[in-house]
C-alpha positions in Angstrom: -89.7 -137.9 -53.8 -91.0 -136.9 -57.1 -92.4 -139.3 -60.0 -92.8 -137.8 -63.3 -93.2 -139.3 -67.1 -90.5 -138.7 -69.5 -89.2 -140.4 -72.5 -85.9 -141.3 -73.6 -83.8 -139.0 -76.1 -80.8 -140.0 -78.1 -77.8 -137.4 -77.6 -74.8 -137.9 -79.9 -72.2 -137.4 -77.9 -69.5 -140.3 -77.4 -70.6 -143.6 -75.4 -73.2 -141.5 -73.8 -76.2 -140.9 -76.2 -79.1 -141.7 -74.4 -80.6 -139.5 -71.7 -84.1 -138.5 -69.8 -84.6 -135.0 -70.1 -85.9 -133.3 -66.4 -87.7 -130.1 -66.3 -86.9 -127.1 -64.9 -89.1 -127.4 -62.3 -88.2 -130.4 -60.8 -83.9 -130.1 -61.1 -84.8 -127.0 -59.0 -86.3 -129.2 -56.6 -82.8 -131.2 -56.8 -80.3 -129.2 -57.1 -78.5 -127.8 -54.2 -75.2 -125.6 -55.4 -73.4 -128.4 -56.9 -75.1 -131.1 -55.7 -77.0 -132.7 -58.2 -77.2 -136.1 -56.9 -80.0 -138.2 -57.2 -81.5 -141.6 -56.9 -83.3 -142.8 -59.8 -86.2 -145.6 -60.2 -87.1 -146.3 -63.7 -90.2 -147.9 -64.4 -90.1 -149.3 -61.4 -87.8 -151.9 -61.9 -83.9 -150.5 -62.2 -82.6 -148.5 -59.3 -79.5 -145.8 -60.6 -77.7 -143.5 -58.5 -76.3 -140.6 -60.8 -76.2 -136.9 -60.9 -78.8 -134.1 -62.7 -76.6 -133.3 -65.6 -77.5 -129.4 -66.4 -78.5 -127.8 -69.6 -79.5 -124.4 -69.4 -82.8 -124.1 -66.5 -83.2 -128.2 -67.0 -81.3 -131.5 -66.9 -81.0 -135.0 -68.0 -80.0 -138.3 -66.6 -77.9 -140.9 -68.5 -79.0 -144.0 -69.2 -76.2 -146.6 -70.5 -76.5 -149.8 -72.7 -77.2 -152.2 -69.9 -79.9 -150.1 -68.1 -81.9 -149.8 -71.8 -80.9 -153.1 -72.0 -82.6 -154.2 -69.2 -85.6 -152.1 -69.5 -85.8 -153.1 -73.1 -86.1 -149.2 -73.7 -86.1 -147.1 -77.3 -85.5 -144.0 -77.9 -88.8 -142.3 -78.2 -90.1 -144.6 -75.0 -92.2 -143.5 -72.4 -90.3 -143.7 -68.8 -91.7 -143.4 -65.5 -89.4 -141.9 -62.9 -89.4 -141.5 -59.4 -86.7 -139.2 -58.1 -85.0 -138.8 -54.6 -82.2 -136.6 -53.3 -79.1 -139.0 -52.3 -78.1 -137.9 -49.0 -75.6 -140.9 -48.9 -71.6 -140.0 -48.0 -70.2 -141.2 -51.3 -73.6 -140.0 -53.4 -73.8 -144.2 -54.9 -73.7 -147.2 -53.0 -70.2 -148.4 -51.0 -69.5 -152.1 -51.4 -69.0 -153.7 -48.2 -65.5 -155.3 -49.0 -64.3 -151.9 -50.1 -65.8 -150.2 -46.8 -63.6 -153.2 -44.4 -60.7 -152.2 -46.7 -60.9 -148.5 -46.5 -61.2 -149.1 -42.1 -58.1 -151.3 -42.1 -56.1 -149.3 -44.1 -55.5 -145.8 -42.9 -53.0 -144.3 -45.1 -55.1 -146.1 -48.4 -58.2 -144.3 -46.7 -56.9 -141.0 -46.3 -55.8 -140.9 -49.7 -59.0 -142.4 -51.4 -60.4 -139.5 -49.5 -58.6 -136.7 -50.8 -60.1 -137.7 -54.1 -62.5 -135.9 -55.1 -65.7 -136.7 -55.4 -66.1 -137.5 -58.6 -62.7 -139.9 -58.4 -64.3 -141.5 -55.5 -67.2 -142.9 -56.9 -65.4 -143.7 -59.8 -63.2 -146.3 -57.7 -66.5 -147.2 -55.6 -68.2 -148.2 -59.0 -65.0 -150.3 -59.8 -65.2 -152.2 -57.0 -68.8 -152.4 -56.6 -69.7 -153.8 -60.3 -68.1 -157.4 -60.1 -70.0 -159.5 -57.8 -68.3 -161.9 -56.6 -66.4 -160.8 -53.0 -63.4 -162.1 -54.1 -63.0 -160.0 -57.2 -63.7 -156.7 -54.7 -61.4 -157.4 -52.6 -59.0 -158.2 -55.3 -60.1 -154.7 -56.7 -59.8 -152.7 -53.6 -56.4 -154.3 -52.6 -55.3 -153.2 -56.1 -56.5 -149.6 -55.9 -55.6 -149.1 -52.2 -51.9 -150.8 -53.5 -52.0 -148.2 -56.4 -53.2 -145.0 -53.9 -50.4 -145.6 -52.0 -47.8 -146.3 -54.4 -48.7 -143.3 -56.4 -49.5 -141.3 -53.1 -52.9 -140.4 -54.5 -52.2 -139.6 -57.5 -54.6 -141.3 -59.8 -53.5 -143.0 -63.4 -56.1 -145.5 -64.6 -54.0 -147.1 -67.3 -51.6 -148.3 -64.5 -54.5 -149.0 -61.7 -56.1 -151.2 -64.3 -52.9 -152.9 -64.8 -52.3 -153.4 -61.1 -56.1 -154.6 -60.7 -55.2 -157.5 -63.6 -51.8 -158.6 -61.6 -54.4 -158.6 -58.3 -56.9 -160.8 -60.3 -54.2 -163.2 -61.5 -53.0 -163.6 -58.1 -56.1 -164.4 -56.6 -56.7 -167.2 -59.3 -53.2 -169.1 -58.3 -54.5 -169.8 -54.9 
């Protein structure tokens, strides 16, 4: 674990302008071949899960609307971070719902897991950010649904339109 001070830059570069910068030094530290992924604690108060992003011999982290949000953060404002490796299977957090679903369903699981990576915790993050149990399950039923009826082949305009007809079935019972 390493805890540093940094401050928060503004990139201009789509939804994604705001970042941490990380010296050399330390994304050595984290970076193993292509595994860059790491879990962050800013200021002590906001727990993220992301990946190094590299720039030449350095990196940055992302920081979205809700985290600066949350921290009440400014470009220009001093951050504290504390840095550790993620070990974990999926490199973020897997909701427990999505986890049951995943065990119960073996042709949906083999097929989330020929996703890569990336695609993986891109679904996890789906499922994971509503909070209500209901809602993941809804989600994961709608993605395992899609997984299977697309035989893992991933189209997120038509997932999102199966995870609406999900939601609106789960609000008739």
């Amino acid at each position: 674990m390493v805890t540093f001070i940094t401050s928060l830059e503004q990139l201009h570069y789509g939804h994604w302008s705001y970042h941490l910068p990380v010296s050399p030094a330390i994304t050595a530290q984290f970076t193993e071949g292509n595994n860059r992924r790491v879990k962050c604690l800013i200021n002590n108060k906001v727990i993220i899960h992301t990946a190094l992003m590299p720039i030449d011999d350095s990196s940055y982290i992302l920081i979205n609307q809700k985290v600066r949000d949350e921290l009440h953060l400014s470009e220009g404002d001093k951050v504290e971070i504390r840095l550790e490796k993620d070990n974990s299977e999926y490199g973020m957090p897997m909701p427990e719902t999505f986890r049951i679903l995943l065990d119960q369903n073996d042709i949906g699981s083999k097929l989330f897991h020929n996703l890569t990576p990336g695609k993986q915790r891109n679904l996890i993050y789906l499922v994971g950010k509503v909070k209500s149990i209901d809602s993941q399950l809804n989600k994961g039923l709608a993605i395992l649904d899609h997984l299977t009826e697309t035989n893992g082949k991933l189209d997120f305009k038509a997932l999102n339109v199966k995870i609406k007809a999900y939601n609106q079935r789960g609000k008739m019972r």
